[in-house]
N, CA, C and O atoms as CSV, one atom per row, in Angstrom:
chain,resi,resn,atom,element,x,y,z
A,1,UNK,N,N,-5.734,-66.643,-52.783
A,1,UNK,CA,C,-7.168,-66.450,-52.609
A,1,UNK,C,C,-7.484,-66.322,-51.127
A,1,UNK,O,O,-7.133,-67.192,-50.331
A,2,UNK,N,N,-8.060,-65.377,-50.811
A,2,UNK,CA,C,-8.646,-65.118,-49.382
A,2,UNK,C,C,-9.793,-65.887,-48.690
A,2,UNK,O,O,-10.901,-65.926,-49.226
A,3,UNK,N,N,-9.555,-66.494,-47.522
A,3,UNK,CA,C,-10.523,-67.568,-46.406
A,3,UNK,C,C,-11.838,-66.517,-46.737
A,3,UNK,O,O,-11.733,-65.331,-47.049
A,4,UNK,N,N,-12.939,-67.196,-46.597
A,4,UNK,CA,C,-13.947,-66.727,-46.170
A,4,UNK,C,C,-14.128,-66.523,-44.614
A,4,UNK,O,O,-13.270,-67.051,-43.906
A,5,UNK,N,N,-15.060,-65.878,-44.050
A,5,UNK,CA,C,-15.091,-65.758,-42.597
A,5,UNK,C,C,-15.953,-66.840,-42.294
A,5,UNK,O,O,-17.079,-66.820,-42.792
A,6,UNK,N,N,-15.581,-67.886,-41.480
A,6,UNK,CA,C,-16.210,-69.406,-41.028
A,6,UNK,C,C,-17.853,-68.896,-40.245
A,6,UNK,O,O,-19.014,-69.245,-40.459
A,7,UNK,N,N,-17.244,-67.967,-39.325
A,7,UNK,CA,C,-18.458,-67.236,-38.579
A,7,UNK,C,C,-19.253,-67.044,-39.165
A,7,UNK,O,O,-20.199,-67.774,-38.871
A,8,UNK,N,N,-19.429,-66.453,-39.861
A,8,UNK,CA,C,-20.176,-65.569,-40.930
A,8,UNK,C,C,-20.891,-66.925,-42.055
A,8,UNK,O,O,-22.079,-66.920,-42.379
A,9,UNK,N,N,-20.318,-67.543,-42.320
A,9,UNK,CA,C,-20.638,-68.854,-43.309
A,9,UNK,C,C,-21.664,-69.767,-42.869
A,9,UNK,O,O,-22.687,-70.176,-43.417
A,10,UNK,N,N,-21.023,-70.035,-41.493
A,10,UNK,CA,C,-22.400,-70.493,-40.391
A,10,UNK,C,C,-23.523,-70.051,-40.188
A,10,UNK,O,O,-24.509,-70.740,-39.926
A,11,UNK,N,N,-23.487,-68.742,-40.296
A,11,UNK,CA,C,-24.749,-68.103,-40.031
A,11,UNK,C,C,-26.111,-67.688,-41.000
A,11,UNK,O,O,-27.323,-67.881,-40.914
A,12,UNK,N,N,-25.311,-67.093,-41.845
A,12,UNK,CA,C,-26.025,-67.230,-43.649
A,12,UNK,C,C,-26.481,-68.184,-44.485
A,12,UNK,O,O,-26.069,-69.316,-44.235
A,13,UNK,N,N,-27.258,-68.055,-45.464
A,13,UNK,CA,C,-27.013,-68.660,-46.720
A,13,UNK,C,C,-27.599,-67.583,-47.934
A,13,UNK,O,O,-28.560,-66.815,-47.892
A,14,UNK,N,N,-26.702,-67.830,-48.927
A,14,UNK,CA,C,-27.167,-67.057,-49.705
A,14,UNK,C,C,-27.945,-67.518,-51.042
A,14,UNK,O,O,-27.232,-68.137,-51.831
A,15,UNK,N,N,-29.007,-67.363,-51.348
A,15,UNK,CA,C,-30.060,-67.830,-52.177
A,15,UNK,C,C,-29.810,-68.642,-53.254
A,15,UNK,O,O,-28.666,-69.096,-53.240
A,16,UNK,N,N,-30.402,-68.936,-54.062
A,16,UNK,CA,C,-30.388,-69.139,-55.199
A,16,UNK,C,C,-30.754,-67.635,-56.398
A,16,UNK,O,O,-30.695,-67.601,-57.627
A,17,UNK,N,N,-31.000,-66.915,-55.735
A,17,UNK,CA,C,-31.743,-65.520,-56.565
A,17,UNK,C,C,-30.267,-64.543,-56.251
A,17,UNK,O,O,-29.807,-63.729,-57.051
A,18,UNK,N,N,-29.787,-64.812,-55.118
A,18,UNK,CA,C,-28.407,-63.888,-54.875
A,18,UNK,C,C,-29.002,-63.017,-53.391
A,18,UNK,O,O,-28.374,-62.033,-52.999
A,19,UNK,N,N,-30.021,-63.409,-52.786
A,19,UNK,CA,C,-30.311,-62.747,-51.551
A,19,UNK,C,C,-29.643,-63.782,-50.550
A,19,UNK,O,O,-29.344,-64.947,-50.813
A,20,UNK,N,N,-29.429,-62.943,-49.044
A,20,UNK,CA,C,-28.356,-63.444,-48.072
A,20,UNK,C,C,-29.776,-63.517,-47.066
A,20,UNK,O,O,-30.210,-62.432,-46.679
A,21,UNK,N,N,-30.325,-64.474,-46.744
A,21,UNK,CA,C,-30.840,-64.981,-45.488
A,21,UNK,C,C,-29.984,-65.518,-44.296
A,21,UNK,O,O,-29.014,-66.275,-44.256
A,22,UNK,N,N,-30.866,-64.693,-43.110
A,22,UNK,CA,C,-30.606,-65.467,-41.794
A,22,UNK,C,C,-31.650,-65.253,-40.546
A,22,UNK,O,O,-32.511,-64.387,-40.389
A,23,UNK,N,N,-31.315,-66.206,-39.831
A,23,UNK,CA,C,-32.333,-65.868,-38.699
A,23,UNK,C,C,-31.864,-64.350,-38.083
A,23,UNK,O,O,-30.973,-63.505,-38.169
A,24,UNK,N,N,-33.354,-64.702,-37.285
A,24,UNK,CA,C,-33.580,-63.482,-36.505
A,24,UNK,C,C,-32.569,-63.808,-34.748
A,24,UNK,O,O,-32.521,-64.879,-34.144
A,25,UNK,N,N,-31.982,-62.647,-34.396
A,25,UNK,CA,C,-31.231,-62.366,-32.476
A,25,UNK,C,C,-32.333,-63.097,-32.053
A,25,UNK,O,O,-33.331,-63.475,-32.667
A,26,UNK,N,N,-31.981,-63.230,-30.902
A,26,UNK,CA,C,-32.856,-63.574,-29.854
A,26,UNK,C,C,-33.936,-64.424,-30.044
A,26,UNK,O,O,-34.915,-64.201,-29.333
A,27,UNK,N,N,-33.983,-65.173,-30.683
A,27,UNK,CA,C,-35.121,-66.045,-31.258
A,27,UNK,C,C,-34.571,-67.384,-30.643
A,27,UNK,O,O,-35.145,-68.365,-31.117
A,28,UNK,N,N,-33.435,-67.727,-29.545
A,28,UNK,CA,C,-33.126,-69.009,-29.637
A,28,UNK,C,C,-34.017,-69.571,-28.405
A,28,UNK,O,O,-34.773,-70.542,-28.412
A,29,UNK,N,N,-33.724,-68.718,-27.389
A,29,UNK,CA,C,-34.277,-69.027,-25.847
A,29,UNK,C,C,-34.583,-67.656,-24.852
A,29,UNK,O,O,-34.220,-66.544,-25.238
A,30,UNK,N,N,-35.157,-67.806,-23.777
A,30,UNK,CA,C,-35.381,-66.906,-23.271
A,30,UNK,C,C,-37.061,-65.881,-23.735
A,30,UNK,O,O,-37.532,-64.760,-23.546
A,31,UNK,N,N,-37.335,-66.852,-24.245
A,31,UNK,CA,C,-38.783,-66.374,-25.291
A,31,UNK,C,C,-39.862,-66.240,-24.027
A,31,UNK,O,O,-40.906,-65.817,-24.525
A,32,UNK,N,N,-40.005,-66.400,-22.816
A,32,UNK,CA,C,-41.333,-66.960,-21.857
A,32,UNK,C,C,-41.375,-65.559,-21.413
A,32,UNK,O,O,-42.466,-65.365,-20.878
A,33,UNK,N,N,-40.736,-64.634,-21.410
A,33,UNK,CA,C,-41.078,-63.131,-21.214
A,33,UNK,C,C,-41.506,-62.021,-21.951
A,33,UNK,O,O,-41.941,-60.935,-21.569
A,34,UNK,N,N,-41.203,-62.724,-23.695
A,34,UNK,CA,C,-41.290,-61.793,-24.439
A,34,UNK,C,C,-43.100,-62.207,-25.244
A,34,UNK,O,O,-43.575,-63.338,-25.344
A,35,UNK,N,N,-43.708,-60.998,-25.661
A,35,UNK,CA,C,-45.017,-61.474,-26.260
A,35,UNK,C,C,-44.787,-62.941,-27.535
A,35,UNK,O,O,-43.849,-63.614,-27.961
A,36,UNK,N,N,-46.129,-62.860,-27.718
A,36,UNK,CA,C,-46.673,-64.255,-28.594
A,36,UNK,C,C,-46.042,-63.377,-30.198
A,36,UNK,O,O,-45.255,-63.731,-31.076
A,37,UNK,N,N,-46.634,-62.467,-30.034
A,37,UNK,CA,C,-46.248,-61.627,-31.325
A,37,UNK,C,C,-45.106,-61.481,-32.063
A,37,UNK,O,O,-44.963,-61.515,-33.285
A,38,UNK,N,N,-44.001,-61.248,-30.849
A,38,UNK,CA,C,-42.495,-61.329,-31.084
A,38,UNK,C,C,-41.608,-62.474,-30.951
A,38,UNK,O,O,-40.401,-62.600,-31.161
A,39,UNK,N,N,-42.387,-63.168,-30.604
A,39,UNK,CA,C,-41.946,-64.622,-30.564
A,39,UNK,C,C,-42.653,-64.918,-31.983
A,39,UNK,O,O,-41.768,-65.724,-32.269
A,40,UNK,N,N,-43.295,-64.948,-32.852
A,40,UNK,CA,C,-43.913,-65.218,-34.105
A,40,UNK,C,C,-43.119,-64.660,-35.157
A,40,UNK,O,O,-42.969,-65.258,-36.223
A,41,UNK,N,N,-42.478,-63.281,-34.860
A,41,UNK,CA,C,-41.847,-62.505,-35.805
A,41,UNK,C,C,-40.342,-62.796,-36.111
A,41,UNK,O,O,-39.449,-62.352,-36.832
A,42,UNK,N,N,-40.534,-63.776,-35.179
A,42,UNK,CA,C,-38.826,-64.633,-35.218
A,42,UNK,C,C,-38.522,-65.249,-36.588
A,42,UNK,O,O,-37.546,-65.146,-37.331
A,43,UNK,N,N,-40.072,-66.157,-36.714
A,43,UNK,CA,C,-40.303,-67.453,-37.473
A,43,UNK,C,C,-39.769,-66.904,-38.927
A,43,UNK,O,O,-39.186,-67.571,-39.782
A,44,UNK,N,N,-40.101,-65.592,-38.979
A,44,UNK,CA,C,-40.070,-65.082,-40.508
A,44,UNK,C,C,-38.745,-64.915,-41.229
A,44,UNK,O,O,-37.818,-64.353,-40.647
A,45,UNK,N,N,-38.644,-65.254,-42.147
A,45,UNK,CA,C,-37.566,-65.277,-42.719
A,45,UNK,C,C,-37.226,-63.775,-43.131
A,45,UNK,O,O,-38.012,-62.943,-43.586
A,46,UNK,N,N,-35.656,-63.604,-42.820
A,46,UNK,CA,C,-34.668,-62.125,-42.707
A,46,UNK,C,C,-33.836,-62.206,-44.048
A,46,UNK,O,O,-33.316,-63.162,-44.624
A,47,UNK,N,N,-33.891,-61.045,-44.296
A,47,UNK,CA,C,-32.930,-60.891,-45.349
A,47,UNK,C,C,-31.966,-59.539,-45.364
A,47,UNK,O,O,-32.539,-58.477,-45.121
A,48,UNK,N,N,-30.903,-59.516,-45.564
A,48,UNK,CA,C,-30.365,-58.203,-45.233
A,48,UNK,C,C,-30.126,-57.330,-46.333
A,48,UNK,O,O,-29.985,-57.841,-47.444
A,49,UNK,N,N,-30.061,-56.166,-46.210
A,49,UNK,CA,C,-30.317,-54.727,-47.431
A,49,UNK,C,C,-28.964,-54.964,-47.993
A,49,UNK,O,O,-28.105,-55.746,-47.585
A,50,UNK,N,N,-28.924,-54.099,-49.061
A,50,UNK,CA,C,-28.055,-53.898,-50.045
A,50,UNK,C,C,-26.619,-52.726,-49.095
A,50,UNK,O,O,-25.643,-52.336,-49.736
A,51,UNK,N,N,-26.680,-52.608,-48.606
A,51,UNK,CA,C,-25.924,-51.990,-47.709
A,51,UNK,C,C,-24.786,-52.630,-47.084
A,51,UNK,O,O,-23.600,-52.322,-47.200
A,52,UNK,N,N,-25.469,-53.851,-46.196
A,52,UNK,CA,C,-24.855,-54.597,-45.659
A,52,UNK,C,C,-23.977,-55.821,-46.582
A,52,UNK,O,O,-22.998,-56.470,-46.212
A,53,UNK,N,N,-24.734,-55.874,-47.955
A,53,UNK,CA,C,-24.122,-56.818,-48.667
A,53,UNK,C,C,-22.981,-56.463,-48.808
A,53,UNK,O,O,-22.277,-57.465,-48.690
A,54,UNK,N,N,-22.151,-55.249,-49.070
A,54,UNK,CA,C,-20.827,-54.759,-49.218
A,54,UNK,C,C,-19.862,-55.313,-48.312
A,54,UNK,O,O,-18.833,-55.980,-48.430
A,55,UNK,N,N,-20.644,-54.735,-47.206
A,55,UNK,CA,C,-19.542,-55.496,-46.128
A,55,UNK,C,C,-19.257,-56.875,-46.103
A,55,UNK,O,O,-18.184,-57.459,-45.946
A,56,UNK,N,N,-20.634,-57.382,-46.320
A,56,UNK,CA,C,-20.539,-59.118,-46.209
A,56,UNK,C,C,-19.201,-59.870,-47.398
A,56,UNK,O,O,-18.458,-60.851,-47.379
A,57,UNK,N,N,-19.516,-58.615,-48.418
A,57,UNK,CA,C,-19.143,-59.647,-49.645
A,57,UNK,C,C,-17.349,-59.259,-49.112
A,57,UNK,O,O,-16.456,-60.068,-49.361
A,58,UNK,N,N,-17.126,-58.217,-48.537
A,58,UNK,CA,C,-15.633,-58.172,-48.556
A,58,UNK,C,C,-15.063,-59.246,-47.322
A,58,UNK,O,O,-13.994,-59.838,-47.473
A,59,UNK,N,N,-16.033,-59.445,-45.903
A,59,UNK,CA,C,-15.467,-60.925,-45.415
A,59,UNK,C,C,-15.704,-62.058,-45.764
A,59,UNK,O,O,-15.284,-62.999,-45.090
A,60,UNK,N,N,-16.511,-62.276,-47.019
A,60,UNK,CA,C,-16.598,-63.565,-47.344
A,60,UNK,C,C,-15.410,-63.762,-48.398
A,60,UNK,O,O,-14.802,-64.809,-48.621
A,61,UNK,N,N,-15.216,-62.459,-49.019
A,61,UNK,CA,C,-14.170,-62.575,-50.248
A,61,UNK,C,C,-14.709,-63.303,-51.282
A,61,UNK,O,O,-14.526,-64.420,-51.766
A,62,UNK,N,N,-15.331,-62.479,-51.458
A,62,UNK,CA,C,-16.175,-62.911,-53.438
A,62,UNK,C,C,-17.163,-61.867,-52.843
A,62,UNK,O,O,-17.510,-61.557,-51.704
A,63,UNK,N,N,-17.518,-61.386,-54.324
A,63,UNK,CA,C,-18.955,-60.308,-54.591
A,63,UNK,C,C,-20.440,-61.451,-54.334
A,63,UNK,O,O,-20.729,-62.552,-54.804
A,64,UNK,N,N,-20.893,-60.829,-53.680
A,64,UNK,CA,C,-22.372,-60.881,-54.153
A,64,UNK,C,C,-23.227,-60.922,-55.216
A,64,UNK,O,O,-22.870,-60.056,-56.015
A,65,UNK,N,N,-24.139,-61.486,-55.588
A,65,UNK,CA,C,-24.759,-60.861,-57.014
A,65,UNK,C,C,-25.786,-59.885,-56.343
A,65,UNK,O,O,-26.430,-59.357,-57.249
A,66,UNK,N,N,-26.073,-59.568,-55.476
A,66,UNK,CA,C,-27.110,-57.844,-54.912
A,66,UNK,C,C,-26.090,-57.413,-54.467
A,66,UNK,O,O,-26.541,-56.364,-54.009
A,67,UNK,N,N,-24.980,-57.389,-54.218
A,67,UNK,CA,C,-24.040,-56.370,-53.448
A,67,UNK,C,C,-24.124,-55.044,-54.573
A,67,UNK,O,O,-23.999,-53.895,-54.150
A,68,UNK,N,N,-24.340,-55.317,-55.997
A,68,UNK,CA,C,-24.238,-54.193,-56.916
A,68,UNK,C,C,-24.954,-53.434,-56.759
A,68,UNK,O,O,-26.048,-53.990,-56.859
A,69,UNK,N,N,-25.186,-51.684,-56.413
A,69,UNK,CA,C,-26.420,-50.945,-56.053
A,69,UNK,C,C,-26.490,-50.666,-57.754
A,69,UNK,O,O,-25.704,-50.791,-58.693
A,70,UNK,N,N,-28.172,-50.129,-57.541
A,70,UNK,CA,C,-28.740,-50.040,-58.402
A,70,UNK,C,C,-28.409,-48.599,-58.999
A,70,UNK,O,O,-28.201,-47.631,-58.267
A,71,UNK,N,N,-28.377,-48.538,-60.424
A,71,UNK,CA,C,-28.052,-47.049,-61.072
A,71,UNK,C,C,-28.802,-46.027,-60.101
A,71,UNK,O,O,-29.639,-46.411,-59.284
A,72,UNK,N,N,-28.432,-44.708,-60.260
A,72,UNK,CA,C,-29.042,-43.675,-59.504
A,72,UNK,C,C,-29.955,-43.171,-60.700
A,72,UNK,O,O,-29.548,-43.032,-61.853
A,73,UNK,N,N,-31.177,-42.929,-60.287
A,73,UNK,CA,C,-32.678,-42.555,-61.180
A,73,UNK,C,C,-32.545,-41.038,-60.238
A,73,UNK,O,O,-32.555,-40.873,-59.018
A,74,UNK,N,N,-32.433,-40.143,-61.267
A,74,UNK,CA,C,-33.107,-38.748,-61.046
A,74,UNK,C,C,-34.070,-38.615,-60.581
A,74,UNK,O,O,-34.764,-39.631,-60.540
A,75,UNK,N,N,-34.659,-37.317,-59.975
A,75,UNK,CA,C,-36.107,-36.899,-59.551
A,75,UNK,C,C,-37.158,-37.105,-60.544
A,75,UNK,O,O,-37.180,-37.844,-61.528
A,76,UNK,N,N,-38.020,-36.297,-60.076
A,76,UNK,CA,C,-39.136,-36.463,-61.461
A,76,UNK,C,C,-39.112,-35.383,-62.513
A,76,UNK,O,O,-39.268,-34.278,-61.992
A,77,UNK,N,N,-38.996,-35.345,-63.565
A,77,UNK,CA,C,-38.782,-34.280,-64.428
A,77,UNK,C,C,-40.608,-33.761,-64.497
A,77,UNK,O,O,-40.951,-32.796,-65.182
């Protein structure tokens, strides 16, 4: 069975619903230059796309439950 990536384990968590939260870059220090606004937009909780779950799920070693993309839906008839 393959390690998970420790890095990566630290940084995440992944839901109870199967979504992967984490903070936001630059949100730790260095904030006294940047606006009130972007310093606020830190606070909010991140979640990353279905895209990135692929990659994640192959260094954590186990699937995701969103890593699965969704069927492809045709145009509009």
């Amino acid at each position: 069975m393959q390690k998970g990536h420790k890095g990566l384990l630290k940084r995440i968590k992944v839901t109870g619903t199967g979504k992967v939260r984490f903070h936001s870059p630059n949100s730790r220090h260095l904030k006294s230059n940047k606006k009130g606004t972007t310093v606020q937009s830190y606070r909010k909780s991140r979640y990353l796309g279905a895209t990135d779950l692929i990659a994640l799920s192959k260094m954590l070693g186990r699937s995701l439950r969103t890593a699965k993309r969704p069927a492809a839906t045709g145009g509009k008839d």
